[in-house]
LUMTINU-272767 format. One line per field, with one value per residue: residue in three letters; residue number from 1; x, y, z of N, C-alpha, C in turn. Coordinates in pm, 1 decimal, padded with zeros to 6 digits. Layout:
N
aa: c(Ala,...)
i: c(NUM,...)
n.X: c(X,...)
n.Y: c(Y,...)
n.Z: c(Z,...)
ca.X: c(X,...)
ca.Y: c(Y,...)
ca.Z: c(Z,...)
c.X: c(X,...)
c.Y: c(Y,...)
c.Z: c(Z,...)
***
This chain:
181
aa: c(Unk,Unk,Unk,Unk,Unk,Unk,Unk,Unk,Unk,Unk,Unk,Unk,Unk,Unk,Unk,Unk,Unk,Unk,Unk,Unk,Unk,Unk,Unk,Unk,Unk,Unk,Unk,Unk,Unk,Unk,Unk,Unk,Unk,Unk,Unk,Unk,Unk,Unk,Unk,Unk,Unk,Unk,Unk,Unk,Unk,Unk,Unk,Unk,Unk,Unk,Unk,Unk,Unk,Unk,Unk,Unk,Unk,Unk,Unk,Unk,Unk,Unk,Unk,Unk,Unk,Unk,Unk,Unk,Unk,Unk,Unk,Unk,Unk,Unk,Unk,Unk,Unk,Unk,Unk,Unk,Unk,Unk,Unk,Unk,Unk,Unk,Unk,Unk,Unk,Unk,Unk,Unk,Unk,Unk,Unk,Unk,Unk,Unk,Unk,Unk,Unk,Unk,Unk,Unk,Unk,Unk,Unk,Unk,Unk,Unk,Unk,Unk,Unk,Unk,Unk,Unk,Unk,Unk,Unk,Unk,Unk,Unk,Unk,Unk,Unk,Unk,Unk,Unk,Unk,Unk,Unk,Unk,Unk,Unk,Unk,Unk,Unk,Unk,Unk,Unk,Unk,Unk,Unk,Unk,Unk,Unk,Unk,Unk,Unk,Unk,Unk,Unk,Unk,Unk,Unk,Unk,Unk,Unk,Unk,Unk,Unk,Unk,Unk,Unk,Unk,Unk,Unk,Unk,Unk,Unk,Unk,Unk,Unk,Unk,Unk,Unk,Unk,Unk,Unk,Unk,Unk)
i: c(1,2,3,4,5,6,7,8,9,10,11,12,13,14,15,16,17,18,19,20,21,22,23,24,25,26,27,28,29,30,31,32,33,34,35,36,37,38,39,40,41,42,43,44,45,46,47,48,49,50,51,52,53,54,55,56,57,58,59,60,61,62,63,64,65,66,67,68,69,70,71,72,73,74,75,76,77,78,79,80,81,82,83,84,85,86,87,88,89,90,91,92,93,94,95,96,97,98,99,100,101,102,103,104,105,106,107,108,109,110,111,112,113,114,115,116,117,118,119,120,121,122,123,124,125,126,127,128,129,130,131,132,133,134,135,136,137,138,139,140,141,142,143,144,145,146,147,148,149,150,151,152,153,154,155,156,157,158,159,160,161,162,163,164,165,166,167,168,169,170,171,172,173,174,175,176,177,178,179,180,181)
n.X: c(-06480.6,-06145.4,-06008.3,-05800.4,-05505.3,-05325.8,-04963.2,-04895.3,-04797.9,-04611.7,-04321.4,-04306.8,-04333.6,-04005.7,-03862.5,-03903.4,-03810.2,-03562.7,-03461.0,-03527.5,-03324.0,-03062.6,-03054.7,-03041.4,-02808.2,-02671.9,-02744.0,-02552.5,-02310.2,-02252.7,-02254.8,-02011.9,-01772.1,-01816.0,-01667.5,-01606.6,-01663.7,-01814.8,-02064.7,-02020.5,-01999.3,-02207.4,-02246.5,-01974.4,-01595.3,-01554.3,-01320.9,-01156.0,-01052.7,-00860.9,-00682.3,-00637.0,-00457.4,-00270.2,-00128.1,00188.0,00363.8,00412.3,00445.9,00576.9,00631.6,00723.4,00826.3,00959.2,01193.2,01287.3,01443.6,01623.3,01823.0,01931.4,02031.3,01888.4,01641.3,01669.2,01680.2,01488.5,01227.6,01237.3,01200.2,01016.4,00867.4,00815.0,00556.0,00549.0,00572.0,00855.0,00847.1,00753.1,00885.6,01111.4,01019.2,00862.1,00884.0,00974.8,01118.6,01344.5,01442.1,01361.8,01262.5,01403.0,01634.6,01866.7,01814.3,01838.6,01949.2,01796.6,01695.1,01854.8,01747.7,01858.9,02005.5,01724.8,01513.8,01442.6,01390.3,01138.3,01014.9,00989.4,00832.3,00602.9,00459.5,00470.1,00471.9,00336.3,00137.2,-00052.6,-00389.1,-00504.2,-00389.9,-00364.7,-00262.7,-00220.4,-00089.7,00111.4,00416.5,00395.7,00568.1,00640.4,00789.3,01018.1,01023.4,01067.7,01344.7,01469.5,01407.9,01510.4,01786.9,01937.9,02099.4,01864.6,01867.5,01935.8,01859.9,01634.3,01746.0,01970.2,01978.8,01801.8,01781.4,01670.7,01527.0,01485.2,01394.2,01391.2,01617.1,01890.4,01878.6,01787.7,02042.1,02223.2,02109.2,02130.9,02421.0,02485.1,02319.2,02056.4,01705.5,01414.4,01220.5,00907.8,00863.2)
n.Y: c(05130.5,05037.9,04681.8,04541.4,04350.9,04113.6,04097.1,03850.3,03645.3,03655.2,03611.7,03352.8,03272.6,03395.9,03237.6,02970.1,03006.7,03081.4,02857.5,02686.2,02750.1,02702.4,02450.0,02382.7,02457.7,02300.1,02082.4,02155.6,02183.0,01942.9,01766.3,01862.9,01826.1,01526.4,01230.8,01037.1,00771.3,00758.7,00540.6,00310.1,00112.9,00081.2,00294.9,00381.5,00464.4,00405.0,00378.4,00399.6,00159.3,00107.0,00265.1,00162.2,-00061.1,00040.2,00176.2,00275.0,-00008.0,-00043.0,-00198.9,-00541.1,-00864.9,-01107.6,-01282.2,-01124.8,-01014.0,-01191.9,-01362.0,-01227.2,-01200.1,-01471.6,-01526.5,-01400.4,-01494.6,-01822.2,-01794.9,-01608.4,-01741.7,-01952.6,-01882.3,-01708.7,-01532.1,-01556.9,-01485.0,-01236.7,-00934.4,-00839.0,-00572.6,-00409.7,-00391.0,-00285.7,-00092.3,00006.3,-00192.9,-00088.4,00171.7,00046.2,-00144.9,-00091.6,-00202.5,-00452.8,-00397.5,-00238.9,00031.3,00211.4,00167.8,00024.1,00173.1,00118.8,00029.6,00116.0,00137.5,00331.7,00306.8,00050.9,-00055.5,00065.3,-00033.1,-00333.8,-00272.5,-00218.6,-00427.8,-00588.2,-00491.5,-00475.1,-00355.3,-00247.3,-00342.5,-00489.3,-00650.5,-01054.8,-01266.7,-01527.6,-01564.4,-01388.5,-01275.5,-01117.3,-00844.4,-00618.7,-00293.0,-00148.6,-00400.4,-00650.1,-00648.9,-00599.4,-00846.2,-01006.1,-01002.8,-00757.6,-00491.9,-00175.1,-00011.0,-00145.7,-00232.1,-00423.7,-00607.0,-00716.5,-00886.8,-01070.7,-01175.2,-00994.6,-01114.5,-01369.5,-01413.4,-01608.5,-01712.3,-01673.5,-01636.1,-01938.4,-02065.6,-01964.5,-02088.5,-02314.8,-02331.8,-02279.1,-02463.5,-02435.9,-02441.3,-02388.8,-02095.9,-01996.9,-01739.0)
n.Z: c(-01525.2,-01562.6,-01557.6,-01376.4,-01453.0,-01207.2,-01145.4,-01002.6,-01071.1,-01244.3,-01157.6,-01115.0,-01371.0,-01453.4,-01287.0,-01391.3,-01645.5,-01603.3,-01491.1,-01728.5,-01900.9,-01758.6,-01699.9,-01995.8,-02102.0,-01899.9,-02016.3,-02268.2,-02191.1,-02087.6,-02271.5,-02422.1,-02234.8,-02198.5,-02223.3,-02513.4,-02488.2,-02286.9,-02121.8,-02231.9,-02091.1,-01908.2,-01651.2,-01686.8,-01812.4,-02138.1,-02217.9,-02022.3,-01940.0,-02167.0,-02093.9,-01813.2,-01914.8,-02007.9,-01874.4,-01673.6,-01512.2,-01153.9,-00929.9,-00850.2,-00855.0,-00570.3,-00761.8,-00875.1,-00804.2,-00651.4,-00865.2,-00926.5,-00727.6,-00567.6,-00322.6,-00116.4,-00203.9,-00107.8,00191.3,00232.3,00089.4,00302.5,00530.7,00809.0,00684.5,00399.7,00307.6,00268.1,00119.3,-00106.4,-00166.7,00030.8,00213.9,00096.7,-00147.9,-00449.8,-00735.8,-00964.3,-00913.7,-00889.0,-01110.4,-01483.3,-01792.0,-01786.6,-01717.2,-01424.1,-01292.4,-01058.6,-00740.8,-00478.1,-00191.4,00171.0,00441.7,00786.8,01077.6,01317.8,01159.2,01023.5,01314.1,01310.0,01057.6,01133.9,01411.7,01213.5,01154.8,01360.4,01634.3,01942.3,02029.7,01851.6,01773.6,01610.1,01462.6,01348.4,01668.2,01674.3,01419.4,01347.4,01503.2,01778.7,01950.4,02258.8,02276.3,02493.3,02640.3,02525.5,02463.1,02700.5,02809.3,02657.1,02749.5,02619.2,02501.9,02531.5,02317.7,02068.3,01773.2,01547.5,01361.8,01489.5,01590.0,01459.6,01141.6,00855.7,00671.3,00719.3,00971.0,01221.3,01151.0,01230.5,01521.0,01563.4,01474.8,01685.6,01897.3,01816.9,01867.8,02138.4,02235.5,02368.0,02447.1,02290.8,02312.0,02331.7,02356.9)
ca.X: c(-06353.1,-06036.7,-05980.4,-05662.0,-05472.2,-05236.9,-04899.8,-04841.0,-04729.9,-04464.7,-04155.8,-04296.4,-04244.6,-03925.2,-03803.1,-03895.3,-03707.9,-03406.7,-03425.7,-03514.5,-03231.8,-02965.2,-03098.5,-02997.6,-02680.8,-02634.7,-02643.6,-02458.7,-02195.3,-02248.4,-02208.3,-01864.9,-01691.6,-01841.3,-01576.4,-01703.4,-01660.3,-01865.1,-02175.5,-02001.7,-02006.3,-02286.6,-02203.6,-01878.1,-01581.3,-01458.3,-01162.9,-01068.6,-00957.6,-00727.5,-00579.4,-00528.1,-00379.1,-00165.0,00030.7,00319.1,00357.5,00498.1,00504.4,00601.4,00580.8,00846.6,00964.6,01034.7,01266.2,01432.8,01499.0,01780.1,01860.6,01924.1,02042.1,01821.8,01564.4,01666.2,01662.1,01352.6,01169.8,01295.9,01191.5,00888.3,00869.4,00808.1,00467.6,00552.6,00626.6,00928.8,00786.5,00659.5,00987.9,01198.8,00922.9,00823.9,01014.4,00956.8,01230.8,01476.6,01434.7,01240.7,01317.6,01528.9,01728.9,01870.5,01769.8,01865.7,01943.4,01660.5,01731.9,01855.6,01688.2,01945.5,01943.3,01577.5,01442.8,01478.6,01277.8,00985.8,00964.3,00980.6,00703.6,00458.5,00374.3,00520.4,00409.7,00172.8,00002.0,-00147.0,-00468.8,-00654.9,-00304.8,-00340.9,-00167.3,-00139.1,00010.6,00212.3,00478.9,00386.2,00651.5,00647.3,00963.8,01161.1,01064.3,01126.2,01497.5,01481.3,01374.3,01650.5,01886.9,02039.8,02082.3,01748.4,01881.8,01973.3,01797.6,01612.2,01834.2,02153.8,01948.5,01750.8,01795.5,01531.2,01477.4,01452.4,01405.9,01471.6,01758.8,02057.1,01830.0,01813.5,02178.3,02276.5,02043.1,02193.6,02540.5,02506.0,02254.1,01928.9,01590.5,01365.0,01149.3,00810.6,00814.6)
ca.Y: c(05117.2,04902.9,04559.4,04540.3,04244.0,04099.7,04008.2,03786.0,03509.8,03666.5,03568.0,03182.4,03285.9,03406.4,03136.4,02851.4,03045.4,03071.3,02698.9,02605.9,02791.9,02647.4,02302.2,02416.1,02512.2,02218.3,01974.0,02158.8,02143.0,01785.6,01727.3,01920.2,01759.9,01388.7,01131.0,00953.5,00611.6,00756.1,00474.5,00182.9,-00027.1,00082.9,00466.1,00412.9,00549.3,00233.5,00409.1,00376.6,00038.0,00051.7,00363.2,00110.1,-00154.7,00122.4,00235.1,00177.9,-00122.6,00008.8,-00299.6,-00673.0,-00983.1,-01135.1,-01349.8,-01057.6,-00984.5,-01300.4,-01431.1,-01169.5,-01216.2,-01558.2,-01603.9,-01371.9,-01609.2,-01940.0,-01726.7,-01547.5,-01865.5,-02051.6,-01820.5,-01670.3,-01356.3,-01609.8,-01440.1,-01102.1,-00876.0,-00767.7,-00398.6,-00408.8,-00390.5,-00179.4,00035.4,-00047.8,-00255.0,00008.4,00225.5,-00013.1,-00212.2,-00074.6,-00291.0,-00614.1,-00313.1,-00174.5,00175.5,00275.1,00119.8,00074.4,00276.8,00004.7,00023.7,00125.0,00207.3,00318.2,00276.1,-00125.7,-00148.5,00120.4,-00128.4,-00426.7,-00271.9,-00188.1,-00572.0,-00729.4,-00380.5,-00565.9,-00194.3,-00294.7,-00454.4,-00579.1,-00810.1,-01181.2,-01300.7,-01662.2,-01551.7,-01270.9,-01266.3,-00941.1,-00793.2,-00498.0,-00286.8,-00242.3,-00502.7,-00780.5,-00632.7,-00636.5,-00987.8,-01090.9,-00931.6,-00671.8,-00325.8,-00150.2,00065.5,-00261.9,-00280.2,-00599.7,-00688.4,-00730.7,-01039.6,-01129.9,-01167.6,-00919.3,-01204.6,-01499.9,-01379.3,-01691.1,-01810.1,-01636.6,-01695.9,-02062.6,-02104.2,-01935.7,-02161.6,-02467.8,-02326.4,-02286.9,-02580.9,-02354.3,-02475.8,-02238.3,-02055.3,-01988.2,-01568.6)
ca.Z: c(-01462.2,-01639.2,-01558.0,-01315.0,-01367.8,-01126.1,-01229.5,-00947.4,-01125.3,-01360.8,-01100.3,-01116.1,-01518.3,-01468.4,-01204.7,-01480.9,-01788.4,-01574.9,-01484.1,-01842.6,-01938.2,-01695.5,-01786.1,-02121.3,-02043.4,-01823.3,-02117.1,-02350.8,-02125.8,-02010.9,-02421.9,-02473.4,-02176.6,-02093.4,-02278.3,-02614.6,-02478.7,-02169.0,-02149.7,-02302.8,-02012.1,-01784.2,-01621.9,-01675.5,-01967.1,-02193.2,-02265.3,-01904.6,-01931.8,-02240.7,-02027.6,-01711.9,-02006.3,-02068.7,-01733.6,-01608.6,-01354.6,-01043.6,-00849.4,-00939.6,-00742.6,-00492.6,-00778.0,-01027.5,-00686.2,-00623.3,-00968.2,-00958.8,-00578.7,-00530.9,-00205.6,-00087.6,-00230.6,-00047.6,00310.7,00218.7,00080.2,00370.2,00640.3,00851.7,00627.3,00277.9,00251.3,00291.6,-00021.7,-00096.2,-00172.6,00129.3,00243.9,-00004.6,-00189.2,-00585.9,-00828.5,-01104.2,-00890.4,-00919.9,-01271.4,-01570.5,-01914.5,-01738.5,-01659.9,-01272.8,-01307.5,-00926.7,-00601.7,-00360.0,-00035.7,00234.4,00557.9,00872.7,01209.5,01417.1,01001.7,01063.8,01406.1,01260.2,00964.1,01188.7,01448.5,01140.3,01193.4,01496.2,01750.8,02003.9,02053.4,01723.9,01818.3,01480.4,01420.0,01439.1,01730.7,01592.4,01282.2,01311.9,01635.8,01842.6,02065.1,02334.9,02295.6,02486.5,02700.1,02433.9,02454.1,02836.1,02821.0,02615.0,02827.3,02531.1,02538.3,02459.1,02172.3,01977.4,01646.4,01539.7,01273.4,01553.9,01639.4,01355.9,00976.3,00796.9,00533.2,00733.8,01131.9,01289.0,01124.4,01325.4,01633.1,01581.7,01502.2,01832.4,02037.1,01818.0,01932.6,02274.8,02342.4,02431.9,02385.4,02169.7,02374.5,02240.1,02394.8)
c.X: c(-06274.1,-06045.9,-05837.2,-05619.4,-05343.0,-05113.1,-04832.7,-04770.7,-04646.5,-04337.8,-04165.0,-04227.8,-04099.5,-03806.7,-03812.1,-03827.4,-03555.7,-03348.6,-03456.3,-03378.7,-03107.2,-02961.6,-03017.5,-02852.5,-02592.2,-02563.5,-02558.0,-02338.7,-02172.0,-02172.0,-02063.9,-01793.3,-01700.5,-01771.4,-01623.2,-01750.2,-01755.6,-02009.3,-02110.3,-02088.7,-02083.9,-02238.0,-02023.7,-01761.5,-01492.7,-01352.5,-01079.4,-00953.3,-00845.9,-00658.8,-00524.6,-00463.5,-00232.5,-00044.5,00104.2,00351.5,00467.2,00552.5,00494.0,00571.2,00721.4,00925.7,01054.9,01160.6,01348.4,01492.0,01646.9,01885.6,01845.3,01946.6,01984.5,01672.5,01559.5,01629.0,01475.3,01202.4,01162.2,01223.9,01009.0,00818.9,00838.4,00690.2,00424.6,00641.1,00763.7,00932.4,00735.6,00773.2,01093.5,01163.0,00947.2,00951.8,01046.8,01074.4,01357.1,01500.0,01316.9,01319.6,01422.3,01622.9,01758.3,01919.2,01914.6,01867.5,01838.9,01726.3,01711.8,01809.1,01786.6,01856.9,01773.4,01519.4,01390.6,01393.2,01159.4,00915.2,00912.3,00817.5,00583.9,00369.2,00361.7,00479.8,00291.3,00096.3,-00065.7,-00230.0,-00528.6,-00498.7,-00377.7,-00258.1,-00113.3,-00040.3,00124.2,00297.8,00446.8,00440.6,00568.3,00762.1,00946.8,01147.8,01121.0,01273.1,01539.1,01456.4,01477.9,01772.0,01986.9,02004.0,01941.0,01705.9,01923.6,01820.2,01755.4,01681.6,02003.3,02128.2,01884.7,01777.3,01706.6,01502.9,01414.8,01472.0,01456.8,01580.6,01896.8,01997.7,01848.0,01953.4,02268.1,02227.8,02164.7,02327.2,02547.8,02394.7,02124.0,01818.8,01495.2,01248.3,01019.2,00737.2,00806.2)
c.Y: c(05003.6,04781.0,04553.8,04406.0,04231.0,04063.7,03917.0,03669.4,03495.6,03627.5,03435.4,03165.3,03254.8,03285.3,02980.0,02873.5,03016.2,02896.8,02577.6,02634.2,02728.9,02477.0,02313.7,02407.5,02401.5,02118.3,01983.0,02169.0,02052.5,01740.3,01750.5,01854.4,01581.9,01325.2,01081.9,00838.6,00606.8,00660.8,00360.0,00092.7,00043.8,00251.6,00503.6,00436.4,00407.8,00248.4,00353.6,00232.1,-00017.1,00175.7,00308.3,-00014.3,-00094.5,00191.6,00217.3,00063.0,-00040.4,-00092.5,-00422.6,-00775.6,-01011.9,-01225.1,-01271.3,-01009.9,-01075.2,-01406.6,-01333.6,-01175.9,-01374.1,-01577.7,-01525.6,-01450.7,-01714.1,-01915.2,-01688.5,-01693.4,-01951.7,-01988.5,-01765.5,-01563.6,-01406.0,-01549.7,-01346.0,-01022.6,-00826.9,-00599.6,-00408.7,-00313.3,-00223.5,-00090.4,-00074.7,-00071.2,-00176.0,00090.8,00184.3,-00097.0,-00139.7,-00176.0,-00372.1,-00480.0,-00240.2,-00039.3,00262.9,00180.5,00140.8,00097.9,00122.9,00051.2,-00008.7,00170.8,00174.5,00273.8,00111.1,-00134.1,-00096.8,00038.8,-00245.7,-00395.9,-00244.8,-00315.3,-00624.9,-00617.9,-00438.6,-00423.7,-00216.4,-00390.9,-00530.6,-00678.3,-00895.1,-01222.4,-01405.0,-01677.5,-01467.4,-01270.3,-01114.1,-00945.1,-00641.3,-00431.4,-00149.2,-00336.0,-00607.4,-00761.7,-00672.0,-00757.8,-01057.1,-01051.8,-00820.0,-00590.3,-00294.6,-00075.7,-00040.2,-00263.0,-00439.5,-00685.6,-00751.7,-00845.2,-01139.5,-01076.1,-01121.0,-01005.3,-01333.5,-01483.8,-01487.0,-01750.5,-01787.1,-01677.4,-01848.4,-02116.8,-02063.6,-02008.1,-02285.7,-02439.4,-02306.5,-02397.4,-02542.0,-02438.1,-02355.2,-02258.4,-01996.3,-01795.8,-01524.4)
c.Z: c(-01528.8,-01523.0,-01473.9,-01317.4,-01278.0,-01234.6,-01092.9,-00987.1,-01207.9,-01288.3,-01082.4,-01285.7,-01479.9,-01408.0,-01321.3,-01590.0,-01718.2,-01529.4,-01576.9,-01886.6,-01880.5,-01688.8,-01921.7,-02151.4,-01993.2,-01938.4,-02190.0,-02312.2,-02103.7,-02172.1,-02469.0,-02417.7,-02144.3,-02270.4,-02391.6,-02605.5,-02331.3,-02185.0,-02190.1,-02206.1,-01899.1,-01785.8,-01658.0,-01820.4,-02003.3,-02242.2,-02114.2,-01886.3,-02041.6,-02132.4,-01892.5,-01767.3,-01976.8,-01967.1,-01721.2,-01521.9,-01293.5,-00973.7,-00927.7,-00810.8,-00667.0,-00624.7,-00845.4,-00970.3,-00697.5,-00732.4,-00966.8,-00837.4,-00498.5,-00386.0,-00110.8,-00090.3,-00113.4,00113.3,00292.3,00210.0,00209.6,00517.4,00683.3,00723.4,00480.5,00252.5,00215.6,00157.9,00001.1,-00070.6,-00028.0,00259.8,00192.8,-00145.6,-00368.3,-00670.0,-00922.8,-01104.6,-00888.2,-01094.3,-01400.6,-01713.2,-01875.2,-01666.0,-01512.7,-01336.5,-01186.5,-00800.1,-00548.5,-00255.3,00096.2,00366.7,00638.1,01009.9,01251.1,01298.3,01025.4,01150.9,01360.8,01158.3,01029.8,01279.8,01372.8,01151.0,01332.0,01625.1,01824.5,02029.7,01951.1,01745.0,01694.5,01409.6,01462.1,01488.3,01701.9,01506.3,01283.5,01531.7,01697.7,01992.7,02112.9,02331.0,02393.8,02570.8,02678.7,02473.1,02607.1,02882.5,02791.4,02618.1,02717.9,02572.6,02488.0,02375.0,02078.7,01884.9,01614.8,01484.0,01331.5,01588.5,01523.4,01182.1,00884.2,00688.5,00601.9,00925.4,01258.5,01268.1,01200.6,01522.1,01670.0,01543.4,01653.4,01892.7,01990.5,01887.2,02045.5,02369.0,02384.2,02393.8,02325.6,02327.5,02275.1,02315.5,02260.2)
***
């Protein structure tokens, strides 16, 4: 009588060809697409960093701002708000100046625009502010406090550069003592 063998073990074959093969496959793909400079510096591609040499700057600093905006400067400098970016404010310098040059107006902040900017900091519903540092109102009670209408914008009372400054000239003109609400 013949010899029967099994072939139980030809689909472990076939299961290791197809996963030598896709191994195979794997690198010569890994080879065509992975960067030349990929490995310089650890896992990562050493081209990357002449390519973030090489960008554009979008944003600048407050002075690249108030060297051209002086008396915006002396307010700004002068005021609560001295630590706070301009961009922060009126979106990247890149959109308004590229080469010393004014490209485009930056878009001025009106109307409800003004208090939504204002509550991104000063909104006491915002719990992870510091209260020390940063003033946090309730609106509209703040307005109801200081007896105005309670569609009044922040800027009808305060100076978006320098917040206390029209405040503390009204107290000096009518004699008030500063209140610390």
């Amino acid at each position: 009588m013949p010899e029967y063998k099994s072939k139980a073990y030809s689909h472990i074959f076939r299961i290791a060809l197809v996963l030598i093969a896709a191994g195979l496959i794997g690198v010569a793909v890994r080879a065509m697409v992975l960067p030349e400079s990929f490995g310089d510096y650890g896992h990562y591609r050493g081209s990357a960093i002449e390519d973030e040499i090489n960008r554009p700057i979008r944003n600048g600093t407050n002075s690249s701002c108030l060297v051209c905006h002086p008396y915006i400067r002396e307010m700004h400098l002068q005021g609560v708000h001295n630590t706070v970016s301009c961009e922060f404010c009126h979106g990247p310098v890149a959109d308004h100046v590229q080469d010393g040059k004014v490209i485009a107006r930056l878009p001025k902040k009106e109307g409800n625009d003004i208090k939504t900017l204002c509550l991104r900091c000063h909104n006491q519903i915002i719990r992870a502010r510091p209260k020390e540092s940063i003033k946090m109102i309730s609106m509209p009670q703040h307005l109801e406090e200081k007896h105005v209408r309670i569609d009044h914008n922040c800027n009808q009372c305060h100076n978006v550069h320098a917040p206390l400054m029209w405040v503390k000239e009204a107290r000096a003109i009518v004699g008030a003592e500063e209140d610390n609400k």
